[in-house]
C-alpha positions as CSV (number, residue, x, y, z in Angstrom):
1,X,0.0,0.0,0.0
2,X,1.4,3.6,-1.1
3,X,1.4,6.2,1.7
4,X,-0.5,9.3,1.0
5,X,1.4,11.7,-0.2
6,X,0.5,14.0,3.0
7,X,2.1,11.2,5.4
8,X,3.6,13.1,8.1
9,X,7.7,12.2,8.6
10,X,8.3,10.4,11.7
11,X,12.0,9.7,12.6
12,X,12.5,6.2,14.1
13,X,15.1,3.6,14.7
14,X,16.7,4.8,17.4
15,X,17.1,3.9,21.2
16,X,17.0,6.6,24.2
17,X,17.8,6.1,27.2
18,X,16.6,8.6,30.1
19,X,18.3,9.3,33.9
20,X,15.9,10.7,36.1
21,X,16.9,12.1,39.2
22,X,14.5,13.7,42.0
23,X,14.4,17.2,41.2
24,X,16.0,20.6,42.4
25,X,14.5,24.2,42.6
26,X,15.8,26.5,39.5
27,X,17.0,28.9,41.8
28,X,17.5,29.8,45.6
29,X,15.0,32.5,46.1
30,X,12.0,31.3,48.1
31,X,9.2,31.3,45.4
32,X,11.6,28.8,43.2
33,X,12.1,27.2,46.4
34,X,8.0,27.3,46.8
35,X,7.3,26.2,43.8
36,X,9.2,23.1,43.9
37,X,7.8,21.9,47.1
38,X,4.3,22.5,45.7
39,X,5.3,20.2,43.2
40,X,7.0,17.4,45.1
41,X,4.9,17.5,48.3
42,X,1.8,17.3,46.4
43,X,2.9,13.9,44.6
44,X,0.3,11.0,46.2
45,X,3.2,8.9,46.1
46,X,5.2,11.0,48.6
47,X,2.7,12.2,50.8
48,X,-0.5,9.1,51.1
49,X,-2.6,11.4,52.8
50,X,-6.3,11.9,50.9
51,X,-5.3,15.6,49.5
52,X,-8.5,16.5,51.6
53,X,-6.6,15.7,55.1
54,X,-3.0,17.3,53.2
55,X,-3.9,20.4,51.1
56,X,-4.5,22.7,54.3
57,X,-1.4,21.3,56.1
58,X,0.5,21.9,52.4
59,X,-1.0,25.1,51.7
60,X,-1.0,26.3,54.9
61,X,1.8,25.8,57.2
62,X,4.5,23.9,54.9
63,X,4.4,26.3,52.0
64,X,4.2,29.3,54.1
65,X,7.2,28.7,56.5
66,X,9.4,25.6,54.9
67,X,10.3,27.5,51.7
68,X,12.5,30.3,53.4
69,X,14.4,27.5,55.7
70,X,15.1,25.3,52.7
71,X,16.3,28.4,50.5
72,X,18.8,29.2,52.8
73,X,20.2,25.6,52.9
74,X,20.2,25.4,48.7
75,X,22.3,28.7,48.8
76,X,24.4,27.2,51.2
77,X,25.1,24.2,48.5
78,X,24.5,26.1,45.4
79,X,27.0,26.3,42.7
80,X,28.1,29.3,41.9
81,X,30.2,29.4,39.5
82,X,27.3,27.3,37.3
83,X,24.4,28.8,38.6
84,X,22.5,26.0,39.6
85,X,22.1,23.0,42.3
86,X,24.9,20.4,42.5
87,X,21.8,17.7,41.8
88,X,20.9,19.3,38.3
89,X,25.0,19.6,38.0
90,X,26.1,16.3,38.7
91,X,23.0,14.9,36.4
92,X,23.6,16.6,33.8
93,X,27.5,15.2,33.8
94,X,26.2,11.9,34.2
95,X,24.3,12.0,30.9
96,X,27.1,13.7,29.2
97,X,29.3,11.4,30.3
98,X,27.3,8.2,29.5
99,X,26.6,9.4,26.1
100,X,30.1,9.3,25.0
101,X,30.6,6.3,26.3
102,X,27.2,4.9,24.4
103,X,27.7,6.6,21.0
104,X,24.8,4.4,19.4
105,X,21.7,5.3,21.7
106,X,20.6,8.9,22.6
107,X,21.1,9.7,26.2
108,X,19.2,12.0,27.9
109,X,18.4,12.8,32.0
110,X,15.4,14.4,33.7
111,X,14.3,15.4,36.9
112,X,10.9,14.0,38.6
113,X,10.0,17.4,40.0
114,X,10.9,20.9,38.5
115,X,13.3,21.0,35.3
116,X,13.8,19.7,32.6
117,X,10.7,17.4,32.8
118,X,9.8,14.2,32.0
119,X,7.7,14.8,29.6
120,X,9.6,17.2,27.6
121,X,12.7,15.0,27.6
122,X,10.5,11.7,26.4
123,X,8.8,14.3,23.7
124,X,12.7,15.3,23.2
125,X,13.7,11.8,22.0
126,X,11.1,11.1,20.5
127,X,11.8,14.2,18.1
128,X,15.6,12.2,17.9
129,X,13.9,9.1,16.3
130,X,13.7,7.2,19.7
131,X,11.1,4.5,19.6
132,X,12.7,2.6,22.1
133,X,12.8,4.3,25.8
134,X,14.8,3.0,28.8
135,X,13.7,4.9,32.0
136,X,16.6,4.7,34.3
137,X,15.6,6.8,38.1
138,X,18.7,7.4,39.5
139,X,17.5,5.7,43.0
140,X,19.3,2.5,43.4
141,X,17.0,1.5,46.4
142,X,13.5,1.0,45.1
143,X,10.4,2.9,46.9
144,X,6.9,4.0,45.5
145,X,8.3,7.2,46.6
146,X,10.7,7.7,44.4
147,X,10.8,4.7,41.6
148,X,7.1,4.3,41.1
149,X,6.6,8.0,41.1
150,X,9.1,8.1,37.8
151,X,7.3,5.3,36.3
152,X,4.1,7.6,36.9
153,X,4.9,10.5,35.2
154,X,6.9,8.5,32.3
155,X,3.5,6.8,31.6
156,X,1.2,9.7,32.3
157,X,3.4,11.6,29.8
158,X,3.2,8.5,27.1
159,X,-0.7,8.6,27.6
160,X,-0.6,11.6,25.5
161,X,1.5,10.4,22.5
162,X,-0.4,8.7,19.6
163,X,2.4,6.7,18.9
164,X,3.8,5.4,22.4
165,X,8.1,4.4,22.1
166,X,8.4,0.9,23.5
167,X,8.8,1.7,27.5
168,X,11.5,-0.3,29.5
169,X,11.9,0.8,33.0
170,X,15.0,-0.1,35.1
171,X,15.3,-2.9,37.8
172,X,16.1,-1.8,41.0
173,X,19.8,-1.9,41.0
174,X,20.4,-1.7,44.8
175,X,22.6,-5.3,44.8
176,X,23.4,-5.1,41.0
177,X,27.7,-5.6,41.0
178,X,28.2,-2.6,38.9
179,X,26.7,-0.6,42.0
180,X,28.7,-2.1,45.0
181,X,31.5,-2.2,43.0
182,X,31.6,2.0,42.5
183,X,30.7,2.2,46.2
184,X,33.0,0.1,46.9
185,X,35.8,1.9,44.8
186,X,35.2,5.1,45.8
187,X,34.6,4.6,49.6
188,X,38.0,3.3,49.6
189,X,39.9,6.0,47.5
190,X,38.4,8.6,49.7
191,X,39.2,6.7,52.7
192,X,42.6,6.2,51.7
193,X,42.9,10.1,51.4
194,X,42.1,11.1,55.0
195,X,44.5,11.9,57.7
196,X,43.2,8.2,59.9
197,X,40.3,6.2,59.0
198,X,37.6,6.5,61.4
199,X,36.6,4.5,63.9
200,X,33.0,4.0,62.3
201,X,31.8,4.0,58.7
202,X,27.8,5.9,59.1
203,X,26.0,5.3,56.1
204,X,22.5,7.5,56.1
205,X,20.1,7.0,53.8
206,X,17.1,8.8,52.9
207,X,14.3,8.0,55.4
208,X,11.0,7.1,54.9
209,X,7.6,6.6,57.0
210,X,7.3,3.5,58.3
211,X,3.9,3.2,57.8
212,X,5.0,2.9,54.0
213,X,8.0,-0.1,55.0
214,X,4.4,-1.8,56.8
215,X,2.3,-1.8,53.8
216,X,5.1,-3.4,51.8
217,X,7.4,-0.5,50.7
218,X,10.9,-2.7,49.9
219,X,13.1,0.3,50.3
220,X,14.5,-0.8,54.0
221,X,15.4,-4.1,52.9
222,X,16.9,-3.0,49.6
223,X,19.2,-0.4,51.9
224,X,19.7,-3.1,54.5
225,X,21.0,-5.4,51.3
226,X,23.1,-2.5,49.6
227,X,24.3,-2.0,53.1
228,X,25.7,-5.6,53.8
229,X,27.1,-5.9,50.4
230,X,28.9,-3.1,50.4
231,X,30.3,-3.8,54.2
232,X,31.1,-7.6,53.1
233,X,32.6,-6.1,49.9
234,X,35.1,-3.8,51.7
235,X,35.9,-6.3,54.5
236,X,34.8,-4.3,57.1
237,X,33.3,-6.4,60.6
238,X,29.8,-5.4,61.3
239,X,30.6,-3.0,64.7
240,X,32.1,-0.8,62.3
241,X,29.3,0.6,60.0
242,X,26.1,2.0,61.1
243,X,23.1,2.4,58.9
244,X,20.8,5.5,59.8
245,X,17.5,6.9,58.1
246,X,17.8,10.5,57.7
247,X,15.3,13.8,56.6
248,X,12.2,13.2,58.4
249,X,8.8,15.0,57.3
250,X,6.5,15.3,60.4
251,X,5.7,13.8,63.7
252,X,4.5,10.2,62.3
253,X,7.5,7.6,63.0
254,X,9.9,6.8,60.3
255,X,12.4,4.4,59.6
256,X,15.3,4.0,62.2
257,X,17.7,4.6,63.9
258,X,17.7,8.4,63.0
259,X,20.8,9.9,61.6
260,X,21.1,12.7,63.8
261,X,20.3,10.7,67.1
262,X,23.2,8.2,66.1
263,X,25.7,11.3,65.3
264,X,25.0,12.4,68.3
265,X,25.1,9.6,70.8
266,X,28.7,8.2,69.2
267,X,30.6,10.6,71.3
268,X,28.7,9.1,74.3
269,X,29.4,6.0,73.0
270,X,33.3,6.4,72.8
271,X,33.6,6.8,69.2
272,X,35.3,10.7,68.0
273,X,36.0,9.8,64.8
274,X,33.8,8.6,61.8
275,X,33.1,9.2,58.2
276,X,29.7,9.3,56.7
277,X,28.7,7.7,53.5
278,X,25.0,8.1,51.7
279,X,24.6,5.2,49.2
280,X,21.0,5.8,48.6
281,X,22.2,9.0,46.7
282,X,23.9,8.7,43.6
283,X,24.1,12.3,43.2
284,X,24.9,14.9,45.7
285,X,22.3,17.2,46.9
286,X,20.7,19.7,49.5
287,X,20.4,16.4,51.7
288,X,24.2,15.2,51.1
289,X,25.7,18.5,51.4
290,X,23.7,20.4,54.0
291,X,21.7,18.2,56.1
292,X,25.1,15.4,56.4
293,X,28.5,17.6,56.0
294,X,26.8,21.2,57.3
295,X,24.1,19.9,59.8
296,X,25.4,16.4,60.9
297,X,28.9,18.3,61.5
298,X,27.3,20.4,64.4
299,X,25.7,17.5,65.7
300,X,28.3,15.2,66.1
301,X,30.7,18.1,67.4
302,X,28.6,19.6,69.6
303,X,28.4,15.8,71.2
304,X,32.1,15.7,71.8
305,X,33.4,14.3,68.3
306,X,36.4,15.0,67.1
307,X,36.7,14.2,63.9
308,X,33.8,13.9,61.0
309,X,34.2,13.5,57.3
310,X,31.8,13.2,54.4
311,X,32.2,10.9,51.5
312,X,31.1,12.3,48.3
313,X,28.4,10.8,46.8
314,X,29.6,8.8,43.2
315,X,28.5,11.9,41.0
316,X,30.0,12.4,37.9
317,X,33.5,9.9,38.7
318,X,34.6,7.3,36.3
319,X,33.0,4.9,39.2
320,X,29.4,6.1,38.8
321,X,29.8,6.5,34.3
322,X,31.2,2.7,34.9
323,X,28.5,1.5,37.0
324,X,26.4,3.1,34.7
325,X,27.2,2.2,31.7
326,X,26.5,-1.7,32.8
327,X,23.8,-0.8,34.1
328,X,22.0,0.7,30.9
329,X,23.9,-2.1,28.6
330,X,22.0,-4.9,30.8
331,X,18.6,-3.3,30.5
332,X,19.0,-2.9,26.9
333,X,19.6,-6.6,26.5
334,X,18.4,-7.6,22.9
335,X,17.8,-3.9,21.4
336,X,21.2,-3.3,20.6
């Protein structure tokens, strides 16, 4: 059969592949800051509550007095020199990065919440000739909090195409080799760099409500897995690494032990000189480099410890384009 001669051109044959990361505000004042929280706090996969019960507490209270605190901690973190959050930095290298190292698929990155969109990167590749999508999120612990939420707005954004790319979305890659191997690597270069090695390896991951790990959430047992891995993998004995929950949202209980009780009950305990890890970040972030090195710093110090050092996360390192490169060449299994 002849096409009509008004058939539209649609470019196809190629593969994309898409990082997603959570999201950043696009700049520190307060209403970017606003803006951005409207977004992410209002996700139903974040916050369960029936928007009912939620929007006044939102609307009221959170939006009203949260976005001047967490402006001030994002300028704290901000890059200067680029003009924008280390997040949205670091992601952005990542992508670069990969690309050149995957000259035969388009690579692309994202963020959740705030910018550049889902949905305008999927309509980006598209536009490249992508009918084949991998999704990667950039959280290698799954949760319906973060993981689920990007495989949300990937498929709310392909309900509006006529004709939808073939969708693959990432396995959690919490235990994949590729992963523990770049922790592994780069916990030991950095520790290798410090003046001793500490006493106690903390590694804090982001928390969630345990209500969420009771209803079957797998996040705490993918951490608890990355976590053993990781210690077995460096040949470290168990009394030497500590796994917290950080970033708590509200008076409801959350996962434990707390990071910020545990930094500061080590000096009680003896111990004056640690490092902290967070391998539930691939990126860093306002969380990473305010809430850990700024915030976690006074904690511990004010407790009596001596000596506290932070562990960048894997960023944009020859470890984390390594790790993922295998990670995108599995998932694309049998399209290449």
């Amino acid at each position: 059969m002849n096409k009509p001669q008004q058939h539209p051109v649609v470019k196809h044959g190629r593969i994309g592949v898409l990082l997603v990361n959570l999201g950043t505000p696009d700049a520190t004042d307060t209403r970017s800051v606003r803006r951005y929280l409207r977004e992410f706090l209002s996700d139903r996969r974040v916050i369960e509550l029936h928007p009912l019960l939620w929007a006044p507490v939102l609307y009221g209270p959170i939006l009203m007095f949260r976005p001047r605190k967490s402006a001030e901690a994002y300028r704290k973190i901000w890059l200067k020199d680029v003009d924008e959050s280390p997040l949205r930095y670091y992601t952005r290298r990542q992508a670069e990065r990969l690309q050149e190292r995957l000259p035969d698929v388009e690579v692309d990155w994202a963020m959740r919440y705030g910018t550049p969109a889902i949905r305008d990167r999927i309509d980006a590749l598209i536009e490249r000739g992508c009918d084949r999508l991998l999704v990667l999120p950039l959280y290698p612990q799954y949760s319906a909090t973060t993981s689920a939420s990007v495989a949300d707005a990937t498929f709310d954004a392909l309900k509006k195409l006529r004709w939808q790319p073939t969708l693959r979305l990432a396995h959690p890659w919490h235990d994949h080799p590729a992963h523990i191997q770049a922790l592994t690597h780069s916990i030991q270069r950095q520790l290798a760099e410090l003046e001793r090695e500490p006493e106690v390896l903390v590694l804090s991951f982001h928390g969630l409500p345990k209500k969420y790990f009771d209803l079957g959430d797998p996040y705490y047992c993918h951490c608890q897995k990355t976590v053993r891995l990781l210690r077995e993998s460096l040949g470290w004995p168990e009394d030497r690494v500590r796994v917290t929950f950080q970033s708590r949202l509200g008076p409801t209980e959350w996962l434990q032990p707390y990071t910020a009780e545990v930094l500061a009950q080590l000096p009680k305990e003896g111990v004056t000189n640690i490092a902290v890890a967070t391998p539930g970040f691939v990126t860093d972030c306002v969380e990473t480099l305010e809430e850990i090195a700024i915030e976690g710093r006074e904690i511990f110090e004010e407790a009596g410890g001596e000596r506290y050092d932070v562990l960048p996360c894997l960023n944009d390192s020859d470890d984390s384009i390594e790790m993922l490169e295998a990670l995108v060449t599995q998932e694309l299994g049998g399209w290449r």
